[in-house]
C-alpha positions, -999 to 999 in steps of 0.1 A, spaced: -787 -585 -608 -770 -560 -583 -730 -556 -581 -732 -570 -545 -757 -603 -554 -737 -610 -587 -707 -608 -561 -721 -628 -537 -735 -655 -563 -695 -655 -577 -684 -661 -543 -712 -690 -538 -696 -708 -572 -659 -703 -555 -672 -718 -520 -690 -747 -537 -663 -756 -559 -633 -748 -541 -640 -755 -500 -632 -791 -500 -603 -786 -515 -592 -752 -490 -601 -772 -456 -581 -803 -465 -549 -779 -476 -553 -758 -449 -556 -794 -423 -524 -806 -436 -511 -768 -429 -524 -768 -393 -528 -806 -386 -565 -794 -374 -598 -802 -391 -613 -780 -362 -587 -751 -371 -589 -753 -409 -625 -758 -413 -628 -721 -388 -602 -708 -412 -613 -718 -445 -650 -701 -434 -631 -671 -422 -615 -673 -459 -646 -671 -474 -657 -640 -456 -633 -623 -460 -640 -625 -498 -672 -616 -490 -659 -587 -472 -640 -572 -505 -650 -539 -516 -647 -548 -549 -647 -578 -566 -613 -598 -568 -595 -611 -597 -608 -653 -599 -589 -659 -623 -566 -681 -604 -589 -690 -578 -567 -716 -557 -543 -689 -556 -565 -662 -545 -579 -686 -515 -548 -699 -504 -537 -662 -503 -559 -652 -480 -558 -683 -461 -520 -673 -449 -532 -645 -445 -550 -653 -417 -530 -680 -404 -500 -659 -404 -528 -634 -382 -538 -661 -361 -500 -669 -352 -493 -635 -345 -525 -636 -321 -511 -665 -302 -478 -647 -298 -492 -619 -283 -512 -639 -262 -479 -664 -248 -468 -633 -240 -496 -619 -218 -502 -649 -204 -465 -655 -194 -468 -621 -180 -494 -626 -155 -489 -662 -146 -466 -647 -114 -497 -631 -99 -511 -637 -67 -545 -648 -71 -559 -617 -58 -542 -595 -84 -547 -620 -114 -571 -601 -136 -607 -615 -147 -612 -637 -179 -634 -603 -193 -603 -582 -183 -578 -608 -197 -602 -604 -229 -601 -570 -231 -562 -567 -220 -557 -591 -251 -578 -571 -277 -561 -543 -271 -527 -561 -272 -540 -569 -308 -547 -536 -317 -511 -523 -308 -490 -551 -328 -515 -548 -351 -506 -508 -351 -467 -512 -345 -468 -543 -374 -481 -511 -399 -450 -488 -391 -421 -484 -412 -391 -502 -392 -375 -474 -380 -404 -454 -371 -411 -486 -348 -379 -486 -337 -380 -450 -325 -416 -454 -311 -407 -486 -291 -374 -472 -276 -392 -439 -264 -419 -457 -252 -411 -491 -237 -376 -480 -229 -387 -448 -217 -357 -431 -235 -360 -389 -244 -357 -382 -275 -322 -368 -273 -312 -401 -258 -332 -418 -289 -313 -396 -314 -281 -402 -298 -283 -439 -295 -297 -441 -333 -274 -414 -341 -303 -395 -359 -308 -361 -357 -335 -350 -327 -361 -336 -357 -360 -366 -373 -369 -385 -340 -395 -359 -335 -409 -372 -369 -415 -408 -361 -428 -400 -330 -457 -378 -346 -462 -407 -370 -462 -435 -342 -490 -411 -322 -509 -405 -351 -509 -447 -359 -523 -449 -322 -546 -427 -327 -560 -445 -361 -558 -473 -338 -586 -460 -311 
């Protein structure tokens, strides 16, 4: 048996003896059958999705892991999307954008927290006050009282995290 089916028949076992359990611990979590039961399959797959094969040992451990995992994720989502949607709810009609742009709008407002959420604190900090604030970086420097070459740093870093991010 191959790596990947001996992987995949491991991962069977787990699902079989373990998803009962997972859904109703994550519906007391969420207080949603609806929401666990999509959350325990994404669980799954993402153990399907491992490289190589995790440690089962502990496998309520390991699922319940993951699980926050992704509902910490999913939270995240939904605060990047309040926040979207807050932002356009003062259009006009005319200038609200389309469900496919809002979609779109919102995938890539995943990507950047997603990017900013991998950046050492103060690199984000530097990044987001040159950026959103639309401070120079002598202005940055001063107001983190940094020097201008260690501003310069971060930047490069937060450029090359977008970049990664495309």
């Amino acid at each position: 048996m191959s790596p990947a089916a001996a992987s995949s028949a491991t991962i069977a076992e787990l699902y079989s003896g373990h998803h009962g359990w997972l859904h109703a611990w994550l519906g007391k979590k969420l207080g949603c059958s609806h929401r666990a039961a999509d959350l325990a399959h994404d669980t799954f797959l993402r153990l399907l999705g491992h490289r190589r094969t995790p440690d089962l040992s502990e496998p309520r451990a390991l699922l319940a892991h993951i699980a926050k995992g992704l509902m910490i994720d999913q939270w995240r989502r939904q605060e990047v999307e309040r926040a979207y949607l807050q932002a356009i709810a003062h259009l006009p009609e005319p200038e609200a954008p389309s469900p496919e742009t809002r979609l779109l709008v919102l995938e890539a407002l995943y990507r950047i927290e997603a990017m900013l959420r991998s950046l050492p604190a103060r690199t984000q900090e530097i990044f987001l006050l040159a950026q959103l604030d639309g401070l120079t970086y002598p202005q940055v420097a001063a107001q983190l009282g940094t020097s201008l070459a260690t501003v310069k740093r971060h930047m490069r870093a937060g450029f090359v995290a977008c970049m990664a991010a495309l």
